[in-house]
C-alpha positions as CSV (number, residue, x, y, z in Angstrom):
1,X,26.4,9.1,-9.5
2,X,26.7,7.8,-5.8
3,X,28.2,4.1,-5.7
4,X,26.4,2.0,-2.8
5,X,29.3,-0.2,-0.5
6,X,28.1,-2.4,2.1
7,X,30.9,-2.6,5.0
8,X,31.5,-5.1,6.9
9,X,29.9,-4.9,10.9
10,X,27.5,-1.8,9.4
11,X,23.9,-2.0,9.4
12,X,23.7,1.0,7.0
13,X,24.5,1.2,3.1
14,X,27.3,3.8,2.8
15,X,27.6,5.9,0.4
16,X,30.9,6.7,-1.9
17,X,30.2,10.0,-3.4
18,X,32.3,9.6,-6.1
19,X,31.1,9.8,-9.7
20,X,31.0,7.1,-12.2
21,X,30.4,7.3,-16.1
22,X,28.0,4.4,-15.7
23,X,25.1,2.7,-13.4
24,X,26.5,-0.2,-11.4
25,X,24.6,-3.0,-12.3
26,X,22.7,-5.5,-9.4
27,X,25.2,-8.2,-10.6
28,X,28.2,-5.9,-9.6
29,X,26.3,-5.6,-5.8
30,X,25.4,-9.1,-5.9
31,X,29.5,-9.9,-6.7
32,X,30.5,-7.5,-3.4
33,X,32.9,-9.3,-1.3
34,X,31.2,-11.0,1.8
35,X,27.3,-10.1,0.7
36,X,24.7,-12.7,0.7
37,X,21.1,-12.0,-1.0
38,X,17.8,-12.9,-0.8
39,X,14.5,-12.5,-3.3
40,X,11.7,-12.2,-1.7
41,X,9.6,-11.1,-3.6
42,X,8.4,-11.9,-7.3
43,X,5.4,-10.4,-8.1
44,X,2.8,-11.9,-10.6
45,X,1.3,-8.6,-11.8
46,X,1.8,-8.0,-16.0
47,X,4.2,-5.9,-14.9
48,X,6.3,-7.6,-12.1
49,X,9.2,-6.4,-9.8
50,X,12.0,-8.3,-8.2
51,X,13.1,-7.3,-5.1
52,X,16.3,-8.1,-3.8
53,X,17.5,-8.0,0.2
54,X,21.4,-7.5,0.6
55,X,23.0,-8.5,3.6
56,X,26.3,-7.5,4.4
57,X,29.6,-9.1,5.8
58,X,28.1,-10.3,9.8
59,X,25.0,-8.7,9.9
60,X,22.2,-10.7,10.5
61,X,19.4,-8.1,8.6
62,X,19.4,-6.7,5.4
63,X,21.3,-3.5,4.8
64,X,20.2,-2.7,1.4
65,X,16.9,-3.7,-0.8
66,X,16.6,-3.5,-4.6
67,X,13.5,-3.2,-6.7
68,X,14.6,-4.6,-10.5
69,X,12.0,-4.1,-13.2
70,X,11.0,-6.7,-15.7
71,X,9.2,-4.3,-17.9
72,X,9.1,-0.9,-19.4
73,X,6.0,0.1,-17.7
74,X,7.5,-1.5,-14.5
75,X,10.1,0.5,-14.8
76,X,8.7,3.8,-15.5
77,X,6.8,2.5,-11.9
78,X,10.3,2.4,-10.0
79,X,11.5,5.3,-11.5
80,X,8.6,7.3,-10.2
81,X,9.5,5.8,-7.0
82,X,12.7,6.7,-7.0
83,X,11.3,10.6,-7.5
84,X,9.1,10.3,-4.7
85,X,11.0,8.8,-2.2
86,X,13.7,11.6,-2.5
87,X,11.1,14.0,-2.4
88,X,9.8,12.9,0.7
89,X,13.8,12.5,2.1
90,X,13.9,16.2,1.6
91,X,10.4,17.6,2.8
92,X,10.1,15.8,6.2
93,X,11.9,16.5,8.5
94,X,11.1,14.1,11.5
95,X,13.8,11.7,11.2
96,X,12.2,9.1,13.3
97,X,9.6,9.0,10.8
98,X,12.2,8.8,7.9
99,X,13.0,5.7,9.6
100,X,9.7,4.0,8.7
101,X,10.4,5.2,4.6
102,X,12.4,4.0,2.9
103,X,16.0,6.4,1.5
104,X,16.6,5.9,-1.7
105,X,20.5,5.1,-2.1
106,X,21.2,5.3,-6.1
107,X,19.5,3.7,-9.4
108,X,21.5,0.8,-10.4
109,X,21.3,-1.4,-14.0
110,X,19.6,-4.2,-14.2
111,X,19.7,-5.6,-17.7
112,X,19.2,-2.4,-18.8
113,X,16.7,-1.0,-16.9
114,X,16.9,1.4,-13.7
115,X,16.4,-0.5,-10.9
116,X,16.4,1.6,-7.6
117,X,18.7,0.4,-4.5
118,X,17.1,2.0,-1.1
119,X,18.0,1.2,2.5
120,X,16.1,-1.8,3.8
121,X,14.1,-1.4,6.2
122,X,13.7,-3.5,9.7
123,X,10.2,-5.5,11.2
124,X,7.9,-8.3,10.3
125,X,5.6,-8.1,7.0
126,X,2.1,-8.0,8.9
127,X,1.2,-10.5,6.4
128,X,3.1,-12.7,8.5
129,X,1.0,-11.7,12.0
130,X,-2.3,-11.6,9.3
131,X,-1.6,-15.4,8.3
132,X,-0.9,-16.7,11.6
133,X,-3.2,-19.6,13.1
134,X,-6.5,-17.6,14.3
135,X,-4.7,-14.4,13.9
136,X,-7.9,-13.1,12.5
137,X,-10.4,-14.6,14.8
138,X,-8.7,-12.3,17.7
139,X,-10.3,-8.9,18.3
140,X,-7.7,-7.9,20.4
141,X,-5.3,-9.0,17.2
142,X,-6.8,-7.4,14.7
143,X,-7.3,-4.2,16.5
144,X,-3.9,-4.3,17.3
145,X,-3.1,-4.0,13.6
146,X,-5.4,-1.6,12.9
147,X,-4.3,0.6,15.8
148,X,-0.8,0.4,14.6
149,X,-1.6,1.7,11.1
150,X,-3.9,3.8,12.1
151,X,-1.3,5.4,14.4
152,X,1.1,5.6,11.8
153,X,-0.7,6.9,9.0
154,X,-1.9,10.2,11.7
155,X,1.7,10.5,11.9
156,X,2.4,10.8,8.0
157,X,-0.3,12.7,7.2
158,X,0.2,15.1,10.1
159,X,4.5,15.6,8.7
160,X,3.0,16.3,4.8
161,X,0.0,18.4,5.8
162,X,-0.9,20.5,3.6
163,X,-4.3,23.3,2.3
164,X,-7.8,22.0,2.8
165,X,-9.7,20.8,-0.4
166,X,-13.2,19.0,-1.0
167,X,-12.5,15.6,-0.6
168,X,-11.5,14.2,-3.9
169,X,-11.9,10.4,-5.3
170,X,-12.1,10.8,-8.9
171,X,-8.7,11.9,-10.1
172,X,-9.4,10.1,-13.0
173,X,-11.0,6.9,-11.7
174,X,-14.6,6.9,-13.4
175,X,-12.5,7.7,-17.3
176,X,-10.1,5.0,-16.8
177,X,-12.7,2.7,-15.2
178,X,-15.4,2.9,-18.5
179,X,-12.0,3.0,-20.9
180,X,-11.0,-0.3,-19.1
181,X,-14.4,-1.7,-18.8
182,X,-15.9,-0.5,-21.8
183,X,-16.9,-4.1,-22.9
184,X,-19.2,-4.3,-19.8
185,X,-22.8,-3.3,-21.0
186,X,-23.6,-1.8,-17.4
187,X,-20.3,0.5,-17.4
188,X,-22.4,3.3,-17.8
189,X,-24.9,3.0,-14.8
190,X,-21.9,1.8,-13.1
191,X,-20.1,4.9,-13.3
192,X,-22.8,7.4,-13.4
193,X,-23.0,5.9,-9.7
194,X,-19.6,6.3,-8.8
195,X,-19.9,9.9,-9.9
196,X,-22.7,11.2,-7.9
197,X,-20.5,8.8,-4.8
198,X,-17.9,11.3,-5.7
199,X,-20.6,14.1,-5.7
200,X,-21.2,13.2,-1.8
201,X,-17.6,12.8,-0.8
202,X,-16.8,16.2,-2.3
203,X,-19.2,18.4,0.3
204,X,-16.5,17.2,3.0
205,X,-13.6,18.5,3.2
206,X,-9.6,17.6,4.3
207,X,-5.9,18.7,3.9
208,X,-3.8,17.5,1.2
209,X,-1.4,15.6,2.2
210,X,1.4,13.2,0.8
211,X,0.2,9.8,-0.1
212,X,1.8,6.2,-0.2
213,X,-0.9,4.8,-3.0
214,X,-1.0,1.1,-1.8
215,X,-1.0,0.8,2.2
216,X,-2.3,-2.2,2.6
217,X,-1.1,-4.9,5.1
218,X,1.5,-6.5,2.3
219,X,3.8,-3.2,2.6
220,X,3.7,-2.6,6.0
221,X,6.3,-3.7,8.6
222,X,6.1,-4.0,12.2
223,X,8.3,-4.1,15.5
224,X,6.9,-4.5,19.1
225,X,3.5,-3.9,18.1
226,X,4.2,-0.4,16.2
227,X,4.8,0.2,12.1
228,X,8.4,0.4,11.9
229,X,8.4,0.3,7.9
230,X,6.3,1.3,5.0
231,X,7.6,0.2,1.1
232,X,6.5,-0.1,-2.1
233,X,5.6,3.8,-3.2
234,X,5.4,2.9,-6.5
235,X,1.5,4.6,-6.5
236,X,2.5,7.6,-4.0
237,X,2.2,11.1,-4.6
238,X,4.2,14.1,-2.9
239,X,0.5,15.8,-2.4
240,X,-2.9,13.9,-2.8
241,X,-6.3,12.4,-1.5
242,X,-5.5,10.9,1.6
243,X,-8.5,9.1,1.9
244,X,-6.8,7.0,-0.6
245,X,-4.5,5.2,2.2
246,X,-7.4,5.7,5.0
247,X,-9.6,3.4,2.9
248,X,-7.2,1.3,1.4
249,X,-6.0,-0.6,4.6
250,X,-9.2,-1.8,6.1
251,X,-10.4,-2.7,2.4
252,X,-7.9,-4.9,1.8
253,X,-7.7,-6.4,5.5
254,X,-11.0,-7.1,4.9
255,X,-10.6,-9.0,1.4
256,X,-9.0,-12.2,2.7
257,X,-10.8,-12.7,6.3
258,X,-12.5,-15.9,4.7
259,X,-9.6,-17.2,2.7
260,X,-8.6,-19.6,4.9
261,X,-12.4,-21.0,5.4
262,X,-13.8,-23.9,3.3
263,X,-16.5,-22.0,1.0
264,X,-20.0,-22.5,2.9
265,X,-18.3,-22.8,6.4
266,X,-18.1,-20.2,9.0
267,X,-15.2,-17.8,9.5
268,X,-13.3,-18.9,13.5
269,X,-14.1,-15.7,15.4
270,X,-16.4,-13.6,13.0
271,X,-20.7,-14.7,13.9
272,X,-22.3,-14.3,10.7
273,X,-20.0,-14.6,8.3
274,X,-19.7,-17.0,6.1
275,X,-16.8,-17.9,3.2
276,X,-18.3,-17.0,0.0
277,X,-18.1,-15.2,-3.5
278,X,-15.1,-13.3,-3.8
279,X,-15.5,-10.0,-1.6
280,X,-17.6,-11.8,0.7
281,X,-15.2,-10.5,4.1
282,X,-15.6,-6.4,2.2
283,X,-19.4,-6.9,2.4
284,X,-19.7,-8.1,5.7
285,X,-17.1,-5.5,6.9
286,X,-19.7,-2.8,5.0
287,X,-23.0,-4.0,5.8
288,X,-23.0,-6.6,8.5
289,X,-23.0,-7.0,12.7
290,X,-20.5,-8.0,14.9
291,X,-16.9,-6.4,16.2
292,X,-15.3,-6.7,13.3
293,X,-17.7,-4.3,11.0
294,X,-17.5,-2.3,14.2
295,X,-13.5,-1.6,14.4
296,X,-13.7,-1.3,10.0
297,X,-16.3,1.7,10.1
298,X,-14.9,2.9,13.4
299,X,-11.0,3.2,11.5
300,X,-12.9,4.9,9.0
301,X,-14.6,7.6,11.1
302,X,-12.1,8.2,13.1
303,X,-9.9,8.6,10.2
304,X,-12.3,11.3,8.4
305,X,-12.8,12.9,12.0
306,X,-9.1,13.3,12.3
307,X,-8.7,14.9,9.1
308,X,-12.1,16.9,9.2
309,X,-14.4,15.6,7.0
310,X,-17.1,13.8,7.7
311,X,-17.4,10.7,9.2
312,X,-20.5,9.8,8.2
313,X,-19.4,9.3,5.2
314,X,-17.4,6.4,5.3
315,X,-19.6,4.3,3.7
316,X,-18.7,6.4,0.5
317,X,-15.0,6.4,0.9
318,X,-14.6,2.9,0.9
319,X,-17.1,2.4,-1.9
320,X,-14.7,5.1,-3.8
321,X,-11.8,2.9,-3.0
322,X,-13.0,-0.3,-4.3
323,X,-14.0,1.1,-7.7
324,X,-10.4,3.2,-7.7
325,X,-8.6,-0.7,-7.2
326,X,-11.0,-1.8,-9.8
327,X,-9.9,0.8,-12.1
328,X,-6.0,1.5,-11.5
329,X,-4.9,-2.2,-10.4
330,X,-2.0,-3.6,-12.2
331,X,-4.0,-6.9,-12.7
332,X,-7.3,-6.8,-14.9
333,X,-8.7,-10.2,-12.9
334,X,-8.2,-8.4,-9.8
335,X,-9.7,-5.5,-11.4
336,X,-12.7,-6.7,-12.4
337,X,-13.2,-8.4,-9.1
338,X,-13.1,-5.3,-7.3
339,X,-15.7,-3.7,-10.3
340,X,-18.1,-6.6,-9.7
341,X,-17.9,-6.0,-6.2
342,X,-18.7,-2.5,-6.7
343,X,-21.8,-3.5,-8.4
344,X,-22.8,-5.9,-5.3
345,X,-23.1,-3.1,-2.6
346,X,-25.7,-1.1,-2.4
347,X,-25.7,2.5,-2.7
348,X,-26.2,4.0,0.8
């Protein structure tokens, strides 16, 4: 097992390839001569990870980040990480793109769970640019954002290209959604519409290619106005739907443009929108006018163009995405938010 050191006046974790009979545990990391730590983050899913940011002897950035479960299901989560992340290490080879993933360094004990150590990596959350004073009111902002991921993503999908297939949605999402929703007495009509949505998406088609599960603006970092880091793989695959990160972003972007607006009032920057139910800034972004609509459909198009499917059928894709959130997300609120959301928009 590879022990983790962090050395004074390095911005890398090195790596002692020596073997131990044991996991170190976080606490030994945490004791390391010299190394200061931060949490920053705490989630408040069910099934919540801590993640830790190690920063070693006179460095001002974090050298090393660890992701401790708090659950069994969480762990099985890191865990799967941890698999993917190495497998990714291993088939890309542009190194400048490795530098946006991050390397997984060893799994370490945490109250006796795996918890996985990786190599932190450097930028801004884009949270932080998204929750900026009239961030969101800015075209030139928000396409800024969007032109960033967008870039990014290409360059992914281009390094972990692989065959052609119908475009693919389902994997699963309409079972789990009417197991987890079987209480709701429209789960039927609900998913005998995501099916033939499905049905529509499938006459495109698009490589496979490996997928990160969860890009939204939360796990993204940025530098100088480009993505310089991606985390949280925890819902990747090494080959998959790619769609799956093409709708995901703008979805999600999308979700909070009101949450700083008093409900009622309008949204600084966006004509004709107005704070509402839930969901409100997704169904404007589907279905109403102005330059923001225009730069969510025109990520999408361009997206499917780029990947040769059709871009006509955006509309689809991000209707496929909502219902997979509603039916995969770690949190059953936010889950059935994104299900009666699904049930708002109309069916193209």
């Amino acid at each position: 097992m590879a022990n983790v050191t962090v050395p004074a006046g390095s911005g890398e974790a090195a790596v002692n390839h020596e073997s131990t009979e044991r996991r170190r545990s976080l606490l030994d990391l945490l004791r390391a001569p010299g190394v200061a730590s931060v949490v920053i983050g705490a989630s408040k899913d069910p099934n919540a990870k801590v993640t830790v940011l190690l920063l070693a002897p006179g460095n001002d950035r974090p050298t090393v980040a660890v992701k401790a479960p708090t659950t069994a299901v969480a762990e099985a989560a890191v865990v799967a990480e941890t698999e993917l992340l190495r497998a990714l290490h291993e088939r890309v080879e542009d190194d400048e793109l490795l530098a946006t993933i991050p390397q997984v360094i060893e799994l370490i004990d945490f109250r006796g769970a795996a918890a996985m150590a990786t190599t932190a990596l450097a930028g801004m959350p884009m949270t932080t640019l998204y929750h900026r004073w009239r961030h969101l009111s800015r075209p030139a902002s928000v396409a800024a954002d969007f032109h960033a991921v967008g870039a990014w993503l290409a360059w992914f999908q281009q390094a972990t290209v692989g065959p052609a297939q119908a475009l693919e949605m389902d994997g699963g999402t309409v079972g789990r959604l009417r197991d987890r929703f079987r209480e709701e007495p429209d789960i039927g009509a609900v998913s005998d519409r995501l099916v033939r949505i499905h049905d529509r998406l499938r006459r495109s088609c698009a490589p496979r290619t490996a997928v990160h599960g969860d890009l939204w603006h939360g796990n993204v970092l940025v530098s100088e106005g480009a993505v310089s880091g991606v985390v949280d793989w925890e819902a990747g695959a090494p080959i998959g739907e790619p769609l799956r990160d093409l709708v995901r972003f703008p979805l999600i972007y999308a979700l909070y443009l009101d949450r700083h607006t008093r409900p009622g009032r309008p949204v600084a920057g966006h004509p004709g929108l107005r704070a509402g139910p839930w969901g409100t800034g997704v169904e404007y972004a589907l279905e109403g006018k102005g330059w923001f609509p225009e730069l969510f459909r025109a990520f999408l198009q361009a997206g499917l163009d780029r990947l040769g499917a059709a871009p006509d059928c955006w509309r689809d894709a991000a209707a496929a995405g909502i219902a997979e959130i509603a039916a995969t997300t770690d949190d059953l609120d936010f889950g059935r938010r994104h299900l009666q959301l699904f049930r708002r928009l109309s069916d193209g």
